[in-house]
C-alpha positions in Angstrom: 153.5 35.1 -29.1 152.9 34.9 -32.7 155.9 37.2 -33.2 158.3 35.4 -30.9 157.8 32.1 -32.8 158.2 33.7 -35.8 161.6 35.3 -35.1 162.4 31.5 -33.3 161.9 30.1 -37.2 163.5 32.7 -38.8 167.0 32.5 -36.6 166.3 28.3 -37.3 166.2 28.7 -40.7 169.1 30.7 -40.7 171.4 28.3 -39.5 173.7 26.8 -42.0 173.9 23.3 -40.8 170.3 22.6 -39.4 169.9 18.7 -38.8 168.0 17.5 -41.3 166.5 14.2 -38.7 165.7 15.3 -35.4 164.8 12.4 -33.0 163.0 12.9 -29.6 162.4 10.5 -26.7 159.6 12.3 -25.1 159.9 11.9 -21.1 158.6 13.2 -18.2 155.0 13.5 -19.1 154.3 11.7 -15.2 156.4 13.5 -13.5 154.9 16.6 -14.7 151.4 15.7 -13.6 153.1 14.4 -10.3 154.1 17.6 -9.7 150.6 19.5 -10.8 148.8 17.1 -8.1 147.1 15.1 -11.3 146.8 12.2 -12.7 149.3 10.6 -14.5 146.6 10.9 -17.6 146.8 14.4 -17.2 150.5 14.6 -18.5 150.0 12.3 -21.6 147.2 15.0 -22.3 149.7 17.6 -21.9 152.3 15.9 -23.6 150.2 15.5 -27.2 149.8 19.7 -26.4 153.8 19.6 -27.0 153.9 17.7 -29.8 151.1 19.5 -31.6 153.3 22.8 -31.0 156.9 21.3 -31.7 155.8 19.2 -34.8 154.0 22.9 -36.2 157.6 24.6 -35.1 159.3 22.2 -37.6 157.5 22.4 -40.0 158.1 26.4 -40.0 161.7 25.8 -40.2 162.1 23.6 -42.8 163.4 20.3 -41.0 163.1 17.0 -43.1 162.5 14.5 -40.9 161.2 14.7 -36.9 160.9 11.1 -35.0 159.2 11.0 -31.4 159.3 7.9 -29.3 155.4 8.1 -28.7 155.2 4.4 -27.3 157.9 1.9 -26.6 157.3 -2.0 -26.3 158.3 -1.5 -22.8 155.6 0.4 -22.6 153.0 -2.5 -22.2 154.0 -2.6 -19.0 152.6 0.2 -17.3 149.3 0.1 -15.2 146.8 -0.7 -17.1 144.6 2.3 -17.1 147.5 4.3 -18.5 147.7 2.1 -21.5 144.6 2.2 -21.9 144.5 6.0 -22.0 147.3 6.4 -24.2 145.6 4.1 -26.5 142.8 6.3 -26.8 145.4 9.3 -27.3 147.2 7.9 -29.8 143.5 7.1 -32.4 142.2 10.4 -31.2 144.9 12.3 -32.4 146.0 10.7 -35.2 142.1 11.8 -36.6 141.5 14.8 -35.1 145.2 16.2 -36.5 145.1 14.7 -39.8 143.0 17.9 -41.6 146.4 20.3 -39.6 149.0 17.8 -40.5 147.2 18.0 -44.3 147.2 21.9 -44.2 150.8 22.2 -43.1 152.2 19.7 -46.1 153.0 17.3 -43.3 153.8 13.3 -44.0 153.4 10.8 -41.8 155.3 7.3 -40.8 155.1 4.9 -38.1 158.2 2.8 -37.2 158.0 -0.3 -34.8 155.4 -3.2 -34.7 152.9 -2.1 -35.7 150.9 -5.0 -35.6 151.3 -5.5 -32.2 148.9 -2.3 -31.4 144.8 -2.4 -31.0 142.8 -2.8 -34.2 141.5 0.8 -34.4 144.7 2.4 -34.1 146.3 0.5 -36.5 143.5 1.7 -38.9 143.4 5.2 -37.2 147.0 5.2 -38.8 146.6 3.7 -41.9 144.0 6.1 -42.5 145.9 9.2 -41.6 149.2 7.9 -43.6 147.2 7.1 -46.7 145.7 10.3 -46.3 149.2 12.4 -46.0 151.5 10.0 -48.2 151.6 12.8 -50.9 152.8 15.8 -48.9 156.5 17.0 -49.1 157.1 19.3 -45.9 158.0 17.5 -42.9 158.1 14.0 -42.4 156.9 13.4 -39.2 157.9 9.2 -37.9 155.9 7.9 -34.9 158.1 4.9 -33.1 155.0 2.6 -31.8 155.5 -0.4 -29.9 158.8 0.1 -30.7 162.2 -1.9 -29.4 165.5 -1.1 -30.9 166.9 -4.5 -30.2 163.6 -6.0 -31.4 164.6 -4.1 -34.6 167.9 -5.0 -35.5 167.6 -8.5 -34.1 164.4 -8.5 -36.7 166.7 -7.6 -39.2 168.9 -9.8 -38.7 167.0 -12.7 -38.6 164.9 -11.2 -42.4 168.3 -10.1 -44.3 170.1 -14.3 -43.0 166.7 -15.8 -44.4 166.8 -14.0 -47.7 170.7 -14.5 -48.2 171.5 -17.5 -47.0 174.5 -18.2 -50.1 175.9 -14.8 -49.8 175.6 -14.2 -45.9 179.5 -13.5 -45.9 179.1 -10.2 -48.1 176.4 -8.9 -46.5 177.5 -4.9 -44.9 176.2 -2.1 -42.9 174.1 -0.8 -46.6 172.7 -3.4 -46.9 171.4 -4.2 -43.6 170.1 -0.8 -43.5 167.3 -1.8 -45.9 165.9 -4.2 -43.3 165.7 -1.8 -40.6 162.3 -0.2 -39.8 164.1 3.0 -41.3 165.4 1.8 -44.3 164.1 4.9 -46.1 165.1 7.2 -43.6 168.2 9.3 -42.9 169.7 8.4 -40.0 169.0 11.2 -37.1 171.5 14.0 -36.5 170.2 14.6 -33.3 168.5 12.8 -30.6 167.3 14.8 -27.9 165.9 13.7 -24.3 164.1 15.6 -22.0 163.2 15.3 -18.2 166.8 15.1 -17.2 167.3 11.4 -18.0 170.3 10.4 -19.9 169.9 7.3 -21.7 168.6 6.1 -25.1 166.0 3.5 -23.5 166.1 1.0 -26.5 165.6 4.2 -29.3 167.2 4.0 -32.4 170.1 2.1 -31.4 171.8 1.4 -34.6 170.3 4.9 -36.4 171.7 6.8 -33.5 175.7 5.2 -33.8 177.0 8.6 -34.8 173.7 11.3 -33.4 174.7 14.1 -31.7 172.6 14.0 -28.4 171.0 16.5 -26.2 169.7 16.3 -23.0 167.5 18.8 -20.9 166.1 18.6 -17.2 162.8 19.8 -19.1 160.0 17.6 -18.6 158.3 17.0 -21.9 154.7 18.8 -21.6 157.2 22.1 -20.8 159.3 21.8 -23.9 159.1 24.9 -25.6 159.9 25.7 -29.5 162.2 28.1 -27.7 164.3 25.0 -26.3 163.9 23.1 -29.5 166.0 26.2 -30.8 168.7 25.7 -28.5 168.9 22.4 -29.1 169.9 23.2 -32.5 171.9 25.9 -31.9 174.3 23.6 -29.4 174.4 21.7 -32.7 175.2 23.8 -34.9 178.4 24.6 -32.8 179.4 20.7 -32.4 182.0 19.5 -35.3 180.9 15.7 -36.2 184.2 14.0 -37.2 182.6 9.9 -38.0 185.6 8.7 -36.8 188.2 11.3 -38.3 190.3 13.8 -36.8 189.7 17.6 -36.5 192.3 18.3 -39.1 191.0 16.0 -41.6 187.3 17.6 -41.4 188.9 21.2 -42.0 191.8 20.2 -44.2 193.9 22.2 -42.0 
């Protein structure tokens, strides 16, 4: 297994024009337990499994930056019990994988409102940022709580406040800097997995121009294997912004 991954990393890193932001909406963790006769629990449980594995895998291959949409403000509205569980997830995890994230030079972010989330996972966070704010591998962005009308509409309302006498100037830099991302590339490719195609509130300005890529996959399957061929069907797409074909090649 070892081997395979290996020779998975090695074809990544060999690609000439490997996104430097990957952004993932992470779906189909109930479905998957549906289908296993479990709990709904029992996928979230599976799902952090994925995200241990695909978060090592990018590391290996030199990516920059790799969001997941880990909880949405929607998200509050599920039965009680699963919030509750994902909760307890979300602190768990972010202490029992800080000494990996450490080893493997990984930093860490959160995106979203953040205050909005329980007490201890707000300092389950803090602690684990604070403890990897020095490393300079992967950047690894957690949206939490997050709403990408909540952010832009947050924005908004921050950048009119603080330029009130210049509000006619104002552009797309420098509304950037009020976005939860404002030190963040946007992503080059947003994938989806479970077979649903829609951003659901994620990234919404960041993603104007992403390449996406959906797969029927439900998340707790999602291999390092399909991660690759995500890329690959990247690799192959020509990104114009706007442009025509024979301006990007100058033919």
């Amino acid at each position: 297994m070892k081997k395979e991954l290996d020779a998975l990393a090695e074809e990544a890193r060999s690609i000439k024009n490997l996104p430097v932001h990957i952004a993932i909406i992470m779906d189909g963790n109930g479905r998957w337990a549906k289908r296993h006769n479990l709990p709904r629990t029992e996928g979230h449980k599976e799902g952090v499994k994925t995200v241990k594995r695909i978060v090592r895998f990018a590391g290996k291959i030199g990516l920059k930056y790799l969001t997941l949409y880990t909880f949405s403000k929607e998200n509050w509205r599920r039965p009680r019990y699963e919030v509750k569980e994902l909760m307890r997830l979300l602190r768990e995890s972010a202490l029992k994988e800080a000494a990996e994230l450490e080893k493997n030079n990984v930093r860490l972010l959160v995106i979203g409102n953040i205050e909005g989330l329980p007490l201890a996972q707000r300092k389950a966070l803090l602690y684990t940022i604070n403890r990897l704010k020095n490393n300079t591998g992967l950047t690894l962005i957690l949206a939490l709580n997050y709403s990408g009308r909540e952010e832009i509409l947050e924005a908004a309302k921050k950048l009119a406040s603080e330029n009130t006498e210049n509000i006619r100037k104002i552009d797309t830099e420098q509304f950037k800097k009020y976005l939860y991302t404002k030190d963040i590339p946007d992503p080059d490719l947003i994938i989806r997995t479970s077979g649903e195609m829609r951003l659901s509130n994620f990234l919404l300005y960041q993603g104007a121009y992403s390449e996406l890529f959906f797969t029927p996959t439900l998340w707790p399957d999602f291999t390092e294997e399909e991660l690759l061929q995500a890329i690959r069907s990247y690799s192959r797409r020509q990104r114009r912004f706007g442009m025509t074909e024979e301006q990007i090649t100058g033919e």
